[in-house]
PLY file of the C-alpha trace (Angstrom):
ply
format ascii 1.0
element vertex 264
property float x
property float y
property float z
element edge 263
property int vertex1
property int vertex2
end_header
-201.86 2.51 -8.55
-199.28 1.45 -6.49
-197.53 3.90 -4.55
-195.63 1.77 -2.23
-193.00 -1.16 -3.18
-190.89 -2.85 -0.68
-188.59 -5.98 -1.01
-186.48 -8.22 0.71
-183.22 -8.50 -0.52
-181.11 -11.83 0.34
-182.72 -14.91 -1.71
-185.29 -12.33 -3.20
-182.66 -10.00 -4.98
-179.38 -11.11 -4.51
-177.33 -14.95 -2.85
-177.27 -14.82 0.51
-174.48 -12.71 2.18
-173.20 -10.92 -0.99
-173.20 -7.41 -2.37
-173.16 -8.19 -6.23
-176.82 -7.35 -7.59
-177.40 -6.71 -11.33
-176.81 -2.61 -11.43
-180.11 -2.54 -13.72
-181.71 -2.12 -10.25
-180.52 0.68 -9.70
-181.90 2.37 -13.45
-185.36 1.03 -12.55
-185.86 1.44 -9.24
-184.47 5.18 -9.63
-187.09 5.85 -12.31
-189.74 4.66 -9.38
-188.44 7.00 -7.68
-188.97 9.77 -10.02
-192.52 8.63 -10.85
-193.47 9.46 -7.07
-193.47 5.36 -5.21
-191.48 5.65 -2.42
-189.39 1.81 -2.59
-187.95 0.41 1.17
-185.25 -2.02 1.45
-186.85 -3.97 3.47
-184.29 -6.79 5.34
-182.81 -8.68 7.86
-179.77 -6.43 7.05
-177.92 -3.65 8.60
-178.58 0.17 7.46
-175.22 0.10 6.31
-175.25 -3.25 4.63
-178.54 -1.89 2.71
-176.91 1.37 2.19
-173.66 -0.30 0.57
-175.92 -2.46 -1.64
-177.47 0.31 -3.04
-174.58 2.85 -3.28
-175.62 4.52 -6.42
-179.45 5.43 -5.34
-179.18 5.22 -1.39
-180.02 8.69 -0.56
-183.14 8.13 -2.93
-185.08 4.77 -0.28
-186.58 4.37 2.57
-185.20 1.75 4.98
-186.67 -1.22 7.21
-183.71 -2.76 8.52
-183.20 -5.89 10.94
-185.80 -7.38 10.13
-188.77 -5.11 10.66
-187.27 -3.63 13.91
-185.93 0.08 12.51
-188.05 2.21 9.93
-185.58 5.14 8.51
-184.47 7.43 6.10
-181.26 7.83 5.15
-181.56 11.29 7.27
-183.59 9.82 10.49
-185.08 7.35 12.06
-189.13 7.14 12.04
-189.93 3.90 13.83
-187.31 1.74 16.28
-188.16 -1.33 19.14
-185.72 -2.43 21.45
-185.74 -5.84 23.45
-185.65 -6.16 27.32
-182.27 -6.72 28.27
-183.53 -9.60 30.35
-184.73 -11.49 27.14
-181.83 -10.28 24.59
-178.86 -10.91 27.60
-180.92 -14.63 28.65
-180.84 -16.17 24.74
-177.41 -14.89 24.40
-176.54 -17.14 27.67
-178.76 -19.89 26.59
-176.76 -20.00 22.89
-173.11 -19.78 24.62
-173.73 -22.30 27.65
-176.29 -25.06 25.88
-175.61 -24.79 21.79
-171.89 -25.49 21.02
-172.32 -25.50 17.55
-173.89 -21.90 17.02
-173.01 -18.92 17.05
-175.06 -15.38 17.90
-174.62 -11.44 17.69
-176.75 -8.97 18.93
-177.59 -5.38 17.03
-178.31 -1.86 17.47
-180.05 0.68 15.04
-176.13 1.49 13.47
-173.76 -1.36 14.46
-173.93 -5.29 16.19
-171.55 -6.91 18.67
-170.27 -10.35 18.59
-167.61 -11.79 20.81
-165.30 -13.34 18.66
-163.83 -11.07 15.83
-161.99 -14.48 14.19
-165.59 -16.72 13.96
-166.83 -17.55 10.75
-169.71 -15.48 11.82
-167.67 -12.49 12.48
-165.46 -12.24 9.16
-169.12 -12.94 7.00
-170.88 -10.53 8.02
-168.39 -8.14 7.82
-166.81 -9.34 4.55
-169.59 -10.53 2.88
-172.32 -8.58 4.30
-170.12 -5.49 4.50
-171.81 -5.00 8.61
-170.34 -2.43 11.05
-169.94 -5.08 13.53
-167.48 -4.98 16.60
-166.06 -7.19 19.01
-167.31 -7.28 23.01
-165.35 -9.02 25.86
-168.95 -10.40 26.99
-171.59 -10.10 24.96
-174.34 -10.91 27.59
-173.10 -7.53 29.51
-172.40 -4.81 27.08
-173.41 -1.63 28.62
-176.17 -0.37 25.40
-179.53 -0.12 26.16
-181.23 -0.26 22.44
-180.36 -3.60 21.27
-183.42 -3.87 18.71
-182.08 -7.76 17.32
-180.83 -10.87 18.64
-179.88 -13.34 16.47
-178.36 -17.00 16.09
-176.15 -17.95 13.72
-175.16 -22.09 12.10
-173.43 -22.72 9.15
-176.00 -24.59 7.41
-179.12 -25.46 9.89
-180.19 -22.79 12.11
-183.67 -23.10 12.53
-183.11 -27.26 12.96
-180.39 -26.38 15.76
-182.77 -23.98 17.72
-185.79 -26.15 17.64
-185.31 -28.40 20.43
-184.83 -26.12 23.24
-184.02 -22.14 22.02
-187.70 -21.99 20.14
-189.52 -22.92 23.04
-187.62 -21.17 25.61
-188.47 -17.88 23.41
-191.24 -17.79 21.22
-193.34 -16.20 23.98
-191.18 -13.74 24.71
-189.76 -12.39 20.89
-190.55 -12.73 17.89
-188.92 -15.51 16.10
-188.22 -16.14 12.52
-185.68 -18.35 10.07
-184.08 -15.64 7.75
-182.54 -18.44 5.49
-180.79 -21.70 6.81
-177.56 -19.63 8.56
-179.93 -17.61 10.91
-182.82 -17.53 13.76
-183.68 -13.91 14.36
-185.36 -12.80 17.22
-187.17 -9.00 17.28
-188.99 -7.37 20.13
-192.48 -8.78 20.39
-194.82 -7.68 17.63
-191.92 -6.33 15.55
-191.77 -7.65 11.73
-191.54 -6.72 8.63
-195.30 -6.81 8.39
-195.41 -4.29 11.01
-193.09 -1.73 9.78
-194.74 -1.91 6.46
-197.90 -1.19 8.38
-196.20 2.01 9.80
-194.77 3.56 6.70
-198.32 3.05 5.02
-200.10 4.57 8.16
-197.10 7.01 8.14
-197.46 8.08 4.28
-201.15 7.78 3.98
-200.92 4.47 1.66
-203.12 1.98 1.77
-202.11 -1.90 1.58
-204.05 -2.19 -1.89
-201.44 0.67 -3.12
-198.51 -1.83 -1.87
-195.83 -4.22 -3.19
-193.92 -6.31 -1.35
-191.55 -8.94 -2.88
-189.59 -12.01 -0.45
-188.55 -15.46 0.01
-188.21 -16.69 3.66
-190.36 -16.79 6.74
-189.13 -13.31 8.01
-191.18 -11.97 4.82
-194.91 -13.78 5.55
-196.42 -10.87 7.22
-194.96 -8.69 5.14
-196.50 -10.37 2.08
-200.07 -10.26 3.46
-200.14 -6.74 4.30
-199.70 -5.86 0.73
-202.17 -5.61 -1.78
-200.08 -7.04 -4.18
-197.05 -9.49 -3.43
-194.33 -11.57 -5.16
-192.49 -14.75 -3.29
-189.34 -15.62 -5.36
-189.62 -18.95 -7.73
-186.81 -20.25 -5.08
-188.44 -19.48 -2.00
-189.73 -21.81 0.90
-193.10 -23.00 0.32
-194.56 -21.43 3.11
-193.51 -18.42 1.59
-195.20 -18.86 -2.09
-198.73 -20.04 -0.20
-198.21 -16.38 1.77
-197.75 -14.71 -1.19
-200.67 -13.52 -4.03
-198.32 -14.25 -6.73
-194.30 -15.74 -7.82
-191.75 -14.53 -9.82
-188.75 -15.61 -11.42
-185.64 -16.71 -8.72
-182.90 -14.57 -7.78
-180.85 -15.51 -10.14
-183.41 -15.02 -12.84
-184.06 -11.51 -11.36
-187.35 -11.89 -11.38
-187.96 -8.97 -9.01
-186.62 -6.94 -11.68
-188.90 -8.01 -14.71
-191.86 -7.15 -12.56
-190.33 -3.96 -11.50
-190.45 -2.52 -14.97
-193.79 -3.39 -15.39
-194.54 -0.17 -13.09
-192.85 1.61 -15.02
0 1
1 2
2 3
3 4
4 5
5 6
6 7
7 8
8 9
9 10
10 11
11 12
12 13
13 14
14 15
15 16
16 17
17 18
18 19
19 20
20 21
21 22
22 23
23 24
24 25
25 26
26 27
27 28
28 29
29 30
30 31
31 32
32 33
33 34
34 35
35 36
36 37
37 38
38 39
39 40
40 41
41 42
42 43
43 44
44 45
45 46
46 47
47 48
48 49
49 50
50 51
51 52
52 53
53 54
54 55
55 56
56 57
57 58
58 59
59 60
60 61
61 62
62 63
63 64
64 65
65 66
66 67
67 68
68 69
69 70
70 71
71 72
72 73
73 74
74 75
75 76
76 77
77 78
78 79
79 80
80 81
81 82
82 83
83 84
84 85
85 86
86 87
87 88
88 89
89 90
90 91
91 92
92 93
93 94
94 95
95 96
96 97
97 98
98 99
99 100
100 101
101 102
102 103
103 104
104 105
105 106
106 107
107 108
108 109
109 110
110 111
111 112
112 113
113 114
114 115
115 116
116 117
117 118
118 119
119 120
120 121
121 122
122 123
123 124
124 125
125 126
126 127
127 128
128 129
129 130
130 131
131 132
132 133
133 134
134 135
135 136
136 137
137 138
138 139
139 140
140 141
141 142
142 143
143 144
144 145
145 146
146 147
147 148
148 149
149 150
150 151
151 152
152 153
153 154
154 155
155 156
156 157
157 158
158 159
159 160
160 161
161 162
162 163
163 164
164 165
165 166
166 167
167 168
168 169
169 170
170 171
171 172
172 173
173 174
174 175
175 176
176 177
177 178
178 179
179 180
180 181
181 182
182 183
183 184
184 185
185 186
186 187
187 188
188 189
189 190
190 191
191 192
192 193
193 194
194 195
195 196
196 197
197 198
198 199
199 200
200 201
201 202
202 203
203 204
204 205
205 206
206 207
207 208
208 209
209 210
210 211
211 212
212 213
213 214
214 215
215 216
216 217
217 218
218 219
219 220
220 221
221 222
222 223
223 224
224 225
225 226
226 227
227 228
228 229
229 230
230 231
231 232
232 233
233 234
234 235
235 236
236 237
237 238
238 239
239 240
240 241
241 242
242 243
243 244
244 245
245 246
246 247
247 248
248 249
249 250
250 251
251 252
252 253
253 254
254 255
255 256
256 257
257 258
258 259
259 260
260 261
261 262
262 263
C-alpha cells in the first residue's frame, strides 16, 4: 500500500515556470489526502511558489522545497541545510566576474535575492513563478546566514554554460544538478530530493516500498530510486526514464494524473 507519494512539479506536472495546472489535481490529490497518504510537493520551487500552485489544497501537503534542501509543513519546518557562506558567496563571484551570459540568485527557507530587479531572471521568477524574491545591492555580501540554494540561471543552456569551468570548480564542494535547461542548482552537500524523501519516510515511519515519487530532470534521480515505486514523465531526459521503475504520459498529457487515480 502506498502511503507516501511525492512529485516534482515543473516538466512533471506543469511547463516550466507557470502556475496553470489542470484543477483535477486538486479533486484527486485531496481525496489522497482523505484516504490517509500524506503527498509532498517535492521541487526546485519556493514554499510560496508551491503554495500558490496549489491554492485550493495547500494547507492539506507536505513540502520539499528548493530542491531537496527544506522539508515543511505548511505550519513548520522539519528538516533545513544551509551552505557555507564561503562556497554560496565564491560561485556567486565566480558567475558575476567569469560568465557574462548568466545570471544567478541565491535563496533562503521563505524568500531569494538577486541583484538586478529588471533581469529576465528577476521578472520570471517572480511573474511566472510567482517567487518572493528581492533585490540586494551585492549579492555576494548580504548579511543572512541560512542561504540553503545557490543557483545559476541562462536562457536556454545552463548546464552547457557551467560545464567548462563552474562544474568543476564546485562539484566537490555542493551538490550540483540541471533542473531543466534555464538552471544549475547547487544545495549543501548531501542535500537532494532523494534525501529529504529519506527524512519524511524515516520521519513518518514509511518505508521506500510504501513510496511514490514522480519527475523528469536530473534534480529528481535520487529521488526516483528511493521509492519503491516511481514514474519519469514520457518527456523527460533519458537519464531520468533509465532512473526511474516506470513512465507515464508527458506533462501535457497529465500523465501524473491518470496514475494518481489509480490509488484511488
Amino acid at each position: 500500500m502506498i502511503k507516501l507519494i511525492a512529485t516534482d512539479v515543473d516538466g512533471t506536472l506543469v511547463k516550466d515556470g507557470t502556475m496553470q495546472i489542470d484543477p483535477e489535481y486538486m479533486t484527486v490529490i485531496k481525496q489522497l489526502v482523505q484516504k490517509g497518504i500524506i503527498f509532498a510537493v517535492c521541487s526546485g520551487r519556493q514554499f510560496i511558489s508551491e503554495r500558490k500552485l496549489f491554492a485550493p489544497i495547500k494547507d492539506q501537503l507536505l513540502y520539499i522545497t528548493d530542491g531537496g534542501t527544506v522539508v515543511r509543513t505548511p505550519q513548520e519546518i522539519l528538516m533545513v541545510h544551509t551552505m557555507p557562506r564561503d562556497v554560496w558567496s565564491g560561485m556567486c563571484r565566480m558567475v558575476q566576474e567569469q560568465m557574462p551570459h548568466c545570471d544567478c540568485f541565491v535563496a533562503t527557507p521563505d524568500y531569494c535575492l538577486a541583484e538586478d530587479a529588471g533581469s529576465r531572471m528577476f521578472h520570471w521568477l517572480r511573474d511566472s513563478y510567482g517567487y518572493d524574491i528581492r533585490e540586494a545591492e551585492r549579492l555576494a555580501d548580504i548579511p543572512e546566514q541560512d542561504i540553503i540554494k545557490f543557483t545559476v540561471y541562462h536562457k536556454s543552456a545552463c548546464e552547457e554554460m557551467c560545464a567548462p569551468l563552474f562544474t568543476p570548480a564546485w562539484k566537490d564542494k555542493a551538490q550540483l544538478a540541471a533542473a531543466g535547461k534555464e538552471w544549475m542548482d547547487c544545495n549543501p552537500p548531501g542535500a537532494n530530493k532523494g534525501t529529504a524523501i529519506e527524512f519524511v519516510q524515516k520521519h513518518f515511519g514509511i518505508s521506500p516500498e510504501e513510496t511514490c515519487t514522480f519527475g523528469d530532470n536530473l534534480n529528481d534521480i535520487e529521488m526516483l530510486q528511493n521509492s519503491g515505486m516511481s514514474y519519469a514523465v514520457a518527456n523527460a531526459r533519458e537519464e531520468v526514464i533509465a532512473a526511474a521503475k516506470d513512465t507515464c504520459a508527458p506533462y501535457w498529457e497529465n500523465g501524473v494524473l491518470q496514475i494518481l487515480k489509480t490509488f484511488l
